[in-house]
C-alpha positions, 0 to 999 in steps of 0.5 A: 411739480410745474415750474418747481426749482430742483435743488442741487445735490451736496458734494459727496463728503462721506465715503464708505469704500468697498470691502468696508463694513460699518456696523451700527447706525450712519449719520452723514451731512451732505453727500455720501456714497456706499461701495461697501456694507452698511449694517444699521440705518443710514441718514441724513442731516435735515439739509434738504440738499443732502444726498446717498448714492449706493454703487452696485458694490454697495449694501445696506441693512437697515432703514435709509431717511434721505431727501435725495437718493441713487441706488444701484446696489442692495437695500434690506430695508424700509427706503423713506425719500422726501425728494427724489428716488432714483433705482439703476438697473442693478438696483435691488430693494427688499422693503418697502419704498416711501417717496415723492418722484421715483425713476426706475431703470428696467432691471431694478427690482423692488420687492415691496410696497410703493409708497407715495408721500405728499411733500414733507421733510423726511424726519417727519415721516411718523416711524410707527404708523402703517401708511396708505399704499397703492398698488403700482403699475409699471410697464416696461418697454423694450427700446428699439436698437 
């Protein structure tokens, strides 16, 4: 990871506001971003740019496939990232996470496993095998005022 260019996340183009539902499966190009409800599996196109970011407002039920993701809101489901994975304070998943780089705010709550996957391009990630997980450790620490 030394040395290793980022890539700069996609402009957001898919916009699901709040107070909307979408009920079946989001397939985005680019970036999108969710104030409201997502009720089936979100993805993205194999742009390795591609970028999600759910608000606190936002909710997803069902899978999310992305290489870069911003969560804040509410996931009830399995999170697969082939990049970076970053969870706000607010953030709440219930499922399992699969990621490269993970940055967890205090407060976020997972309530599942912590996967880490070698790199490879999320759509390779194999749906029906069980992967390997490790039990991870993480230690808050208050920060002085």
């Amino acid at each position: 990871m030394i040395g290793r260019k980022r890539r700069r996340p996609a402009a957001i183009q898919t916009l699901i506001g709040e107070g909307t539902c979408l009920k079946g499966d989001l397939h985005f190009v680019g970036g999108a971003h969710i104030d409201g409800t997502v009720n089936g599996e979100v993805t993205s196109s194999l742009d390795l740019n591609a970028f999600l970011s759910v608000s606190e407002k936002g909710r997803v039920e069902g899978n999310i496939r992305v290489p870069h993701l911003a969560l804040s809101g509410t996931v009830k489901g399995d999170v697969f990232v082939a990049d970076k994975a970053e969870f706000g304070p607010t953030a709440k998943v219930i499922g399992n996470v699969h990621y490269q780089l993970i940055e967890i705010a205090a407060g976020a709550e997972i309530n599942g496993k912590l996967i880490h996957e070698a790199p490879k391009d999320h759509h390779e990630l194999d749906r029906q095998s069980e992967p390997k997980a490790t039990d991870a450790k993480v230690k808050l620490i208050p920060r002085s005022a």
